[in-house]
N, C-alpha and C positions, 0 to 999 in steps of 0.2 A: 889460697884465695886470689882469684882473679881481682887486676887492679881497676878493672874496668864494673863490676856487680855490686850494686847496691841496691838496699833494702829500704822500702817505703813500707810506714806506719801509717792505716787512715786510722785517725782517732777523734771523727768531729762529728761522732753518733750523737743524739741527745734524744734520746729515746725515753718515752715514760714509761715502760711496761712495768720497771723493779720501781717503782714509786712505790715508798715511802723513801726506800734505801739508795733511790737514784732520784738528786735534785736536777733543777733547769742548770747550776754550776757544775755537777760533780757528776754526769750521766756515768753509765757501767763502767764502759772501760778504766773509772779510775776509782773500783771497788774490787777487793778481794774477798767473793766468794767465794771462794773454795779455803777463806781460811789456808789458807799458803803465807802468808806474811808479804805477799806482794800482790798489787793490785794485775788488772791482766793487762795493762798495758806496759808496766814493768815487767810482765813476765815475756811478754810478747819481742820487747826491746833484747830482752839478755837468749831468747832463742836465735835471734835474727846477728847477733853480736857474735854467735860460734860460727857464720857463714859467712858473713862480709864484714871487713874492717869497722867500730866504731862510727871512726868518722865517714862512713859513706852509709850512715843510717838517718833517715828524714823524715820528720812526722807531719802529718798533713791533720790539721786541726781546727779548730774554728777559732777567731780571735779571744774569743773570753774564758779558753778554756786553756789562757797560753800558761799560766802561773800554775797550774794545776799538772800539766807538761812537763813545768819546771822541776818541779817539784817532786815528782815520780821519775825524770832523769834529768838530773845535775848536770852528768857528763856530757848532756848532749850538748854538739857545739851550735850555737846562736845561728847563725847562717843554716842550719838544719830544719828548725823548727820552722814549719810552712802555715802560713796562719789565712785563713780560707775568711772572710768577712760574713758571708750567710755560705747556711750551709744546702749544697744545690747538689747531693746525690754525687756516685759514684767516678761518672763523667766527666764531670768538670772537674774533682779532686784531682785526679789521675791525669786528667792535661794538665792540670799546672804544674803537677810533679815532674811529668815528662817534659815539658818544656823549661824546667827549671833545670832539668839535669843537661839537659842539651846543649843548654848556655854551657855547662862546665866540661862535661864531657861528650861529645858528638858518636862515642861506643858505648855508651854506658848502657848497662842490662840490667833491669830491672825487676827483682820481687817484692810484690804488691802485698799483703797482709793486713786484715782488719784487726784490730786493737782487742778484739775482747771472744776471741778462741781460746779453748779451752783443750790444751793439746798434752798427749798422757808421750811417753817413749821419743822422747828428744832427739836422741841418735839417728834412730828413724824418721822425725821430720828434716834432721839437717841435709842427711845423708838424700832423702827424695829431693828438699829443693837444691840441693848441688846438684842433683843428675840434670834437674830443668832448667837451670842457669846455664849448664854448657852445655844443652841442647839449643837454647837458644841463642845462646852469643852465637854458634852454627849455624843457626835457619833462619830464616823470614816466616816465624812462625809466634802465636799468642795460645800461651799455655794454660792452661784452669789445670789447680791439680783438684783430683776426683777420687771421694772418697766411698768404697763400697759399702751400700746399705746394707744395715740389718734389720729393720723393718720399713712399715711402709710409713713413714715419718711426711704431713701434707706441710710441715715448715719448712721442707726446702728444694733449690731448686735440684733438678734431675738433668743431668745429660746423657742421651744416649752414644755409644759410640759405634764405629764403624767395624765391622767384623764379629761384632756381638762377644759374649764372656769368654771367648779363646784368644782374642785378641786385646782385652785389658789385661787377660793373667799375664800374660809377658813381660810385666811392670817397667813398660820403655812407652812414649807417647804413642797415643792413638788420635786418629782423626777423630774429631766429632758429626756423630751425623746427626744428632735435634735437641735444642733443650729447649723444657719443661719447667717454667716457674710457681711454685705450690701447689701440685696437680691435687685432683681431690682423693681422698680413700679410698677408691674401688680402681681409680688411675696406680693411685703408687703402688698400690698388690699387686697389679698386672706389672708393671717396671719393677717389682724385685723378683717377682715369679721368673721373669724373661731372663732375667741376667745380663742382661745388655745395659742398664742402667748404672752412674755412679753419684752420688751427690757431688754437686757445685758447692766446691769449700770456700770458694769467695778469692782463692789464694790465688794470682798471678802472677806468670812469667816471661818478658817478655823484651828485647832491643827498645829504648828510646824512641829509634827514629822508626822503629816498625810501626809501636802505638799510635804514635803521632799520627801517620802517613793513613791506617785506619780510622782514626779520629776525625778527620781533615776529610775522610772521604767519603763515611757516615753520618757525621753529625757536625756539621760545618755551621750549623747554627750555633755549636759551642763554640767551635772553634775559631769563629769571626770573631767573636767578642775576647780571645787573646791576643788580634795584631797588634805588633808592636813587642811583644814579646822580650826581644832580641835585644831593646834597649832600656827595659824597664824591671824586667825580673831580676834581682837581684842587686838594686841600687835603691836611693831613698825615696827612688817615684813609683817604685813596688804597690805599698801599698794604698795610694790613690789610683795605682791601675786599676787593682784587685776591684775597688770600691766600686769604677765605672763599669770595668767588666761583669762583676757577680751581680749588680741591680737589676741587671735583665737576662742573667742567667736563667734558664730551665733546669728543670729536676728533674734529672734523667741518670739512672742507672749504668755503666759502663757494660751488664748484659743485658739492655735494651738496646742501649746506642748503636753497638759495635759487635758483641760478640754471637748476639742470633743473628748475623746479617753478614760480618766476615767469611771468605772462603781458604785462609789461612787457620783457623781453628784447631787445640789439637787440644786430649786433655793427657794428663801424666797421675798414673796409676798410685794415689798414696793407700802404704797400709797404718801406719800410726793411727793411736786411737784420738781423734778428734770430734770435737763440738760445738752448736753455734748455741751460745747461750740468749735464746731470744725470747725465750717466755718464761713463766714458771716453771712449766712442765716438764722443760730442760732441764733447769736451775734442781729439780728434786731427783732427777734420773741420775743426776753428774757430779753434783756437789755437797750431797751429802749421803752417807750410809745410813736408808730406813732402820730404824729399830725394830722391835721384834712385833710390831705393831703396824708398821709402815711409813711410821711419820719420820718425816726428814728433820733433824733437830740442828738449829745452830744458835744454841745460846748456850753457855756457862752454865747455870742452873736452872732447870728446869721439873714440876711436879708435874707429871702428866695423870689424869683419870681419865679409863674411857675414852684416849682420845685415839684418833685412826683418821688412816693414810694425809695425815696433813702436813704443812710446811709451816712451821713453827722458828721464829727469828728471832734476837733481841741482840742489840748491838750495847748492851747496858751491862757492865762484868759485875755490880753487885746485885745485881735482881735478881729475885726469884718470880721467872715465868712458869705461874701457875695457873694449869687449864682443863679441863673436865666436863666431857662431855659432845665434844664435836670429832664430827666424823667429813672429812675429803674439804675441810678449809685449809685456810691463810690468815698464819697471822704474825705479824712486823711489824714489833716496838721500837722504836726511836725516839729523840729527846726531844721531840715534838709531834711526835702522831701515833696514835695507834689505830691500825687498820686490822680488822678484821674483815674476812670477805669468803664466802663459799669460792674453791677452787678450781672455777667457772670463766674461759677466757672473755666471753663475753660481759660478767659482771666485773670483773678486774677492771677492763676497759669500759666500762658505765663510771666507774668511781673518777678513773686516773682523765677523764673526760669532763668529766666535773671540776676536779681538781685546777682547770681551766679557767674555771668560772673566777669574774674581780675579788669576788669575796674570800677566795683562800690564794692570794698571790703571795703572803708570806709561805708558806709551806710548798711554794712550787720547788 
């Protein structure tokens, strides 16, 4: 292990997609779907724990979701935990990381990682981001590692690479020549037909002072509102910076800002099987084995009649969820809501939209 690589956790999603089973306190990352015994942002921490030391692992979170942090890693050391005050998108996550590690280490080389991937062949991921960690600490270069599709999946984003499918089989970095954020249906078949396509895992790799220097020279609008940097991150006036800083922060992406607009771009070839668990439709292809029927079961007891291809939940170990009669819903009991819903992205998002409204702010 290089002494100079450490690992960044962003973990300050708060996403309502999995509402019922993800509150405004406890969004996905600190839920175990998959029934692992550990939530993904614990599992995300102990992947990242076989490639770089412990202590040079930093989570990047939102302030009210620090005990919950806590709580899913003990060992992590206090000065790690990076607590963001609103949460302002990818961008701005990522400069503070980077600028916080600068402070400490002026080589420090950085993998970036969202909190709530769902990654099968460990070896395989370690063993891919050690080859992009000392490619990088090597070049003046900003890694995405890209995973090959197997279908035409419009949830994520697409990069092309340069030299087309004979030059990502070589699984060493490739230059990127275009990415493609959610293309539509008739887009992502022609980009798996092509071969030239890899999905953007979200996972980067990259020098400190590389990110910066493209930050600083993309989106200087974030990066105005961290002067001062130098004497404030990492003392007790930290977090009244953050305050001034992030109140007029924008919400901007780290592949809006920076990386469609870089000419340093490169992506590195993973084959591990990976996932972004960002919808339902995920959540039933990944996380649970369909029964002979197709419905995705994750409760202890369960009476199914008649029922087909649904997602079926209960987080209740003596109940019996008993259901008959429905075909392609959703449905997730907890100790205070039960949601039933056709398995329709657009009426999930009609409810979890609602859920909004004053009247149910307890069960947000």
């Amino acid at each position: 292990m290089s002494s100079h690589n450490y690992g960044i956790i962003m973990a300050g999603g708060g996403g309502t997609m999995f509402w019922p089973l993800c509150r405004r306190n406890r969004p996905q990352q600190f839920l175990d779907f998959a029934r692992r015994g550990k939530s993904f942002l614990r599992q995300t921490y102990e992947r990242l724990a076989g490639i770089v030391p412990p202590e040079h692992i930093l989570v990047v979170t939102l302030a009210r979701y620090a005990d919950a942090v806590r709580a899913d890693i003990p060992e992590l050391l206090p000065e790690n935990l990076l607590l963001e005050p609103y949460g302002r998108n990818t961008a701005p996550c990522i400069a503070y990381a980077a600028y916080t590690l600068l402070g400490r280490d002026p080589q420090a080389v950085m993998a970036i990682t969202p909190a709530d991937n769902l990654i099968d062949d460990e070896d395989a991921y370690r063993s891919t981001l050690q080859e992009a960690l000392d490619y990088a600490a090597a070049h003046e270069a900003l890694i995405t590692l890209g995973i090959v599709p197997d279908r035409p999946d419009t949830n994520f984003g697409y990069i092309q690479v340069q030299g087309g499918q004979k030059a990502w089989e070589q699984t060493r970095p490739v230059k990127v020549k275009t990415f493609t954020e959610k293309p539509s249906k008739e887009l992502a078949e022609v980009f798996l037909r092509s071969g030239e396509f890899l999905w953007n895992a979200g996972i980067f790799v990259w020098q400190a002072r590389t990110i910066r220097a493209e930050l600083e020279r993309y989106v200087p609008s974030v990066t105005r509102l961290f002067s001062g940097w130098e004497t404030a991150l990492g003392t007790p006036e930290e977090e009244r910076f953050l305050e001034k800083a992030y109140m007029n922060m924008e919400r901007i992406s780290i592949d809006y800002a920076v990386m469609e607009n870089t000419d340093i771009d490169w992506i590195f070839p993973a084959s591990f099987r990976w996932a972004d668990i960002s919808n339902w439709d995920a959540a039933y292809k990944h996380l649970a084995q369909p029964d002979a029927n197709g419905n995705a079961v994750l409760s202890r007891n369960a009476l199914l009649l008649g029922v087909k291809d649904s997602i079926l939940i209960s987080d209740k170990k003596d109940k019996l969820l008993s259901i008959s009669g429905l075909e392609n819903f959703l449905v997730v009991d907890t100790d205070d809501v039960l949601m039933i819903c056709p398995r329709d992205e657009h009426k999930i998002k009609d409810i979890t939209t609602h859920i909004g409204l004053p009247d149910y702010e307890e069960y947000r």
